[in-house]
Every structure is written in structure tokens, then in C-alpha cells.
Kinemage of the C-alpha trace (Angstrom):
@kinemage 1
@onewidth
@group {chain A} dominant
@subgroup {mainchain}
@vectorlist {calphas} color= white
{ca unk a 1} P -27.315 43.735 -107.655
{ca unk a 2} L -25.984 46.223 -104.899
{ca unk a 3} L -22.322 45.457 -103.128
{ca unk a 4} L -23.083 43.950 -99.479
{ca unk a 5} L -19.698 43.543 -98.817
{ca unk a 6} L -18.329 44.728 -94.986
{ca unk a 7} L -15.554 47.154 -94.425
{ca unk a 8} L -13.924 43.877 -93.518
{ca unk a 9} L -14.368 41.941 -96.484
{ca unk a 10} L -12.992 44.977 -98.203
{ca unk a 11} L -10.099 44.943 -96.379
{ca unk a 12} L -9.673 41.571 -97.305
{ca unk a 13} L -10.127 41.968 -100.826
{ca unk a 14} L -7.881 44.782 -100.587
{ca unk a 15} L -4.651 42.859 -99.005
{ca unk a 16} L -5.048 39.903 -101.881
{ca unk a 17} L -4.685 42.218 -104.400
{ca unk a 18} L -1.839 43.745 -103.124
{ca unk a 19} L -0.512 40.308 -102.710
{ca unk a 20} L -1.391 39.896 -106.300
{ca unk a 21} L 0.246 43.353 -107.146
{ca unk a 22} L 3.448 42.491 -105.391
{ca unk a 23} L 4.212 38.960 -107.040
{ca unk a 24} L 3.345 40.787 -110.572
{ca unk a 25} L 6.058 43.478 -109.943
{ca unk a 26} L 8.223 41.158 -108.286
{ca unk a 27} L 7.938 38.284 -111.350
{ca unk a 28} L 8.752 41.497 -113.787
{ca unk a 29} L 11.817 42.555 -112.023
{ca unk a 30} L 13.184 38.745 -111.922
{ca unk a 31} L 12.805 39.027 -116.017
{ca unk a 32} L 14.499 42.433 -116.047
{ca unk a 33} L 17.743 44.180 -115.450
{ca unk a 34} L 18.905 47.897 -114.088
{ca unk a 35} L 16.642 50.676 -113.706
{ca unk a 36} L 13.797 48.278 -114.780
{ca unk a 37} L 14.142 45.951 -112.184
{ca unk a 38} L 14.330 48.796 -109.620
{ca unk a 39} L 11.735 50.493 -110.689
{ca unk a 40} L 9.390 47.295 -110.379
{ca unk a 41} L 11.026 46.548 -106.925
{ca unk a 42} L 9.892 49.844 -106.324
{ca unk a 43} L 6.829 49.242 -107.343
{ca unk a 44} L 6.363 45.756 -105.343
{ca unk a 45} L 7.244 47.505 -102.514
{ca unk a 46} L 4.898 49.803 -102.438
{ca unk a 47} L 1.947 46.966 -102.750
{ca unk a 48} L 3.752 45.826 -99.865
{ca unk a 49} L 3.400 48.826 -98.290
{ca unk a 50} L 0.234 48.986 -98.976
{ca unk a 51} L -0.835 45.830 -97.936
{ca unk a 52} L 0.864 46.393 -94.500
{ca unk a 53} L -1.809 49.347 -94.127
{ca unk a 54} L -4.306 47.685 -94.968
{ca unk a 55} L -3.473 44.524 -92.874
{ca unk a 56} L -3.339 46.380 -89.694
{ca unk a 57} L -7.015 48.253 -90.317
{ca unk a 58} L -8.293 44.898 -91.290
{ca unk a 59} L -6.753 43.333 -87.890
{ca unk a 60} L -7.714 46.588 -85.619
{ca unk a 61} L -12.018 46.065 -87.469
{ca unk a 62} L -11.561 42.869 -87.178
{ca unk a 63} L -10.718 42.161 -83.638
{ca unk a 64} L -13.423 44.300 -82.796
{ca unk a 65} L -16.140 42.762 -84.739
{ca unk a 66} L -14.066 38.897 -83.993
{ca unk a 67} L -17.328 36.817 -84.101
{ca unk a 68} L -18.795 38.475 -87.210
{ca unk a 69} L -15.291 38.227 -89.031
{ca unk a 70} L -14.131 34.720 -87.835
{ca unk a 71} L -15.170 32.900 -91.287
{ca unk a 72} L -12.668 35.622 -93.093
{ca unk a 73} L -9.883 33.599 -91.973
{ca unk a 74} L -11.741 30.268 -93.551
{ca unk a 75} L -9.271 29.163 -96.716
{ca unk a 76} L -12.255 28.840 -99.412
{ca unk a 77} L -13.239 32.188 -97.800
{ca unk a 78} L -10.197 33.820 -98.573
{ca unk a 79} L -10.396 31.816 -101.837
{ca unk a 80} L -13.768 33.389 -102.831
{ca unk a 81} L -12.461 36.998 -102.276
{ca unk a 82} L -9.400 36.764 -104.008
{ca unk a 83} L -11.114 34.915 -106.836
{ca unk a 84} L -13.550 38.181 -107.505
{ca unk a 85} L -10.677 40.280 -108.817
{ca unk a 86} L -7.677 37.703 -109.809
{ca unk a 87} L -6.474 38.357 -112.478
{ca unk a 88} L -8.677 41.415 -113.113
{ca unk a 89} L -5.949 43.828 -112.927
{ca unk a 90} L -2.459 41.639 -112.341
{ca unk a 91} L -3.325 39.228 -114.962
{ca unk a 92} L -0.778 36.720 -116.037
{ca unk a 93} L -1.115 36.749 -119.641
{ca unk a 94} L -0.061 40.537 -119.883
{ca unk a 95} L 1.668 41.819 -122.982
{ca unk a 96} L 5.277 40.135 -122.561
{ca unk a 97} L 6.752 43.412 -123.776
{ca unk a 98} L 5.258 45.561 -120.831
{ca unk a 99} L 8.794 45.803 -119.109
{ca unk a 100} L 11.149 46.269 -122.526
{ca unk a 101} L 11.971 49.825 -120.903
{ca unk a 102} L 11.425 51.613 -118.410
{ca unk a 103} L 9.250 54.224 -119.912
{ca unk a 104} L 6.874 50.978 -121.045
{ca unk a 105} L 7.570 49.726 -117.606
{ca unk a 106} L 5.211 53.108 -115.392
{ca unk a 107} L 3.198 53.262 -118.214
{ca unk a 108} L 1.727 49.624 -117.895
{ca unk a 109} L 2.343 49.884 -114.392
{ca unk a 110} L 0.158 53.260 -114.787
{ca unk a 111} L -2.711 51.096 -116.457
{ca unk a 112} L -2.950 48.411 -113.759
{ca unk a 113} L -3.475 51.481 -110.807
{ca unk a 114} L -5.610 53.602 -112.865
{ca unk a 115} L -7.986 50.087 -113.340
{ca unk a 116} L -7.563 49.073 -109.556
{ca unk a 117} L -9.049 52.514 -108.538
{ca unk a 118} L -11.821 52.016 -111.208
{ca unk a 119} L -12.759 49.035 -109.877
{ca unk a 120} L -12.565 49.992 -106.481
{ca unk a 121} L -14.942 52.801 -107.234
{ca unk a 122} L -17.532 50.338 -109.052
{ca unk a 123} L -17.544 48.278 -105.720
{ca unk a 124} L -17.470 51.910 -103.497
{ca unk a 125} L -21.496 52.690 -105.511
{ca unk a 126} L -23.283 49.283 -104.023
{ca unk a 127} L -21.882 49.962 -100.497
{ca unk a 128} L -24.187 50.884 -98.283
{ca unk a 129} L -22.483 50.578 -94.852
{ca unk a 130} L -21.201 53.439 -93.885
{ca unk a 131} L -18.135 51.804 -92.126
{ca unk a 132} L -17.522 50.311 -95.323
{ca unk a 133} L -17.718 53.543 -97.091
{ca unk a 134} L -15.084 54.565 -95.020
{ca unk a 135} L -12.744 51.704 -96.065
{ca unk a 136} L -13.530 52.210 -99.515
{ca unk a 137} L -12.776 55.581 -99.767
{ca unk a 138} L -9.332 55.175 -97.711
{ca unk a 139} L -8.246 52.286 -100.261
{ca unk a 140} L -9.734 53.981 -103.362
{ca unk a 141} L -6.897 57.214 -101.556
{ca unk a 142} L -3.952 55.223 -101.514
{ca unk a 143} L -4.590 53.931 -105.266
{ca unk a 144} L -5.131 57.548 -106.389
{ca unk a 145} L -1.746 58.350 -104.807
{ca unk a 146} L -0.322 55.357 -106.583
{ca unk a 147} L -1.621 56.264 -109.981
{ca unk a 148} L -0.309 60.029 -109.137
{ca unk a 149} L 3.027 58.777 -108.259
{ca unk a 150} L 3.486 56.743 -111.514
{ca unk a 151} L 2.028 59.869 -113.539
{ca unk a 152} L 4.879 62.063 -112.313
{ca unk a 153} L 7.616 59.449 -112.478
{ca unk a 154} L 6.528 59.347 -116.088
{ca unk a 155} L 6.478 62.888 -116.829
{ca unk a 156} L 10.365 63.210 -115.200
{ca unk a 157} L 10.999 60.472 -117.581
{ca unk a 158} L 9.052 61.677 -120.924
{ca unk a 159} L 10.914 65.466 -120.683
């Protein structure tokens, strides 16, 4: 069955992962020390980042389209979204020895990117709106850049 989700929804979507994304690098870096911890700040940050972005498109299409998006700020709305990819990606029973180093620590952190943008990209081939195309392919951008990021972090740290 084809994605009918709005560039909206997306956005939505989008900002509860991050959410999700920060509170998993921000729980690591409470169980780890030094460059770990820094790195996973790091890390958090940059799903905060993120989710500022993503926030602000979502406001800007949303005020615009105010009566189609008014149930998006519903609570078992929000629920529903945030329930199709929880713990997808950010899932709480990870591998306990993800952060032992920091070498393990980009690598897993690596993994969860690469899958966001794969999953991203599953939901990009049911939309049909083109609006939503759009917000799809600007998300799906800034996990690539992610996923590039942590790729050259770990090759600086692997030489």
C-alpha cells in the first residue's frame, strides 16, 4: 500500500525522531566518560539541530495549510506518528557495548543514520505529492550529510 503521508506529516515524523535521536545520544553520553561522551553530545546536538530545521519548515507548511494540519497537534496524533518508527532506529535494547570506545561509539552511531536514510527512502517511493517529495528529499539530505559526517570522523579515527 502506497505512502499518503503530507509533507506535513513528514515533517512531523521527522522532528520525533530526532527527538528520539537526541535522548539516545544524550542517555549514551550520561553512561560514558571523555571523548565518548563528547562525541555523543556531539552527536545529540546535531539531532537537535536537526530537529530545529525541521521544526521551523514544519511551522512555516503548516501555518499555511493551518486548517488541514490542525489535528497534527492532537496528542494520539502525534502518538500515531511517532509510534510508526519508535524504536525502529533508536531502539532501547541496543547492544550495551555500543559506546565501550569511541571508535564503537561512530560506528553504531554510523548504523543508526545509514538505517534512518533507508527508511526515509522506503517512505520517499509511496509519496506521491509533490510537496511532499520535496520534504522527503530535503530530510533524506540532511541524513546523508549525517551518515557522511560520521564516515569521515571514522576514517580520521581508523588511520
Amino acid at each position: 500500500m502506497p505512502n499518503t503521508f503530507s509533507g506535513v506529516e513528514m515533517l512531523k515524523i521527522a522532528i520525533l525522531l530526532k527527538e528520539e535521536g537526541a535522548d539516545y545520544y544524550q542517555k549514551g553520553a550520561k553512561n560514558t566518560t571523555g571523548e565518548v561522551s563528547k562525541f555523543l553530545l556531539s552527536a545529540a546536538d546535531q539531532e537537535l539541530s536537526h530537529k530545529a530545521m525541521f521544526t521551523k519548515l514544519y511551522d512555516d507548511m503548516a501555518s499555511d495549510r493551518r486548517e488541514e494540519s490542525e489535528y497534527l497537534f492532537d496528542e494520539e496524533v502525534t502518538k500515531y506518528l511517532g509510534g510508526l518508527t519508535e524504536n525502529q532506529i533508536f531502539s532501547k535494547d541496543d547492544n550495551p557495548d555500543a559506546f565501550k570506545d569511541l571508535i564503537t561509539a561512530v560506528k553504531a552511531s554510523l548504523k543508526k543514520e545509514e538505517l534512518t536514510v533507508k527508511i526515509y527512502s522506503e517512505l520517499y517511493k509511496g509519496v506521491k505529492d509533490e510537496g511532499a517529495k520535496e520534504v522527503m528529499n530535503r530530510i533524506i539530505n540532511e541524513e546523508k550529510h549525517h551518515v557522511a559526517y560520521f564516515e569521515n570522523l571514522l576514517k580520521t579515527l581508523e588511520k
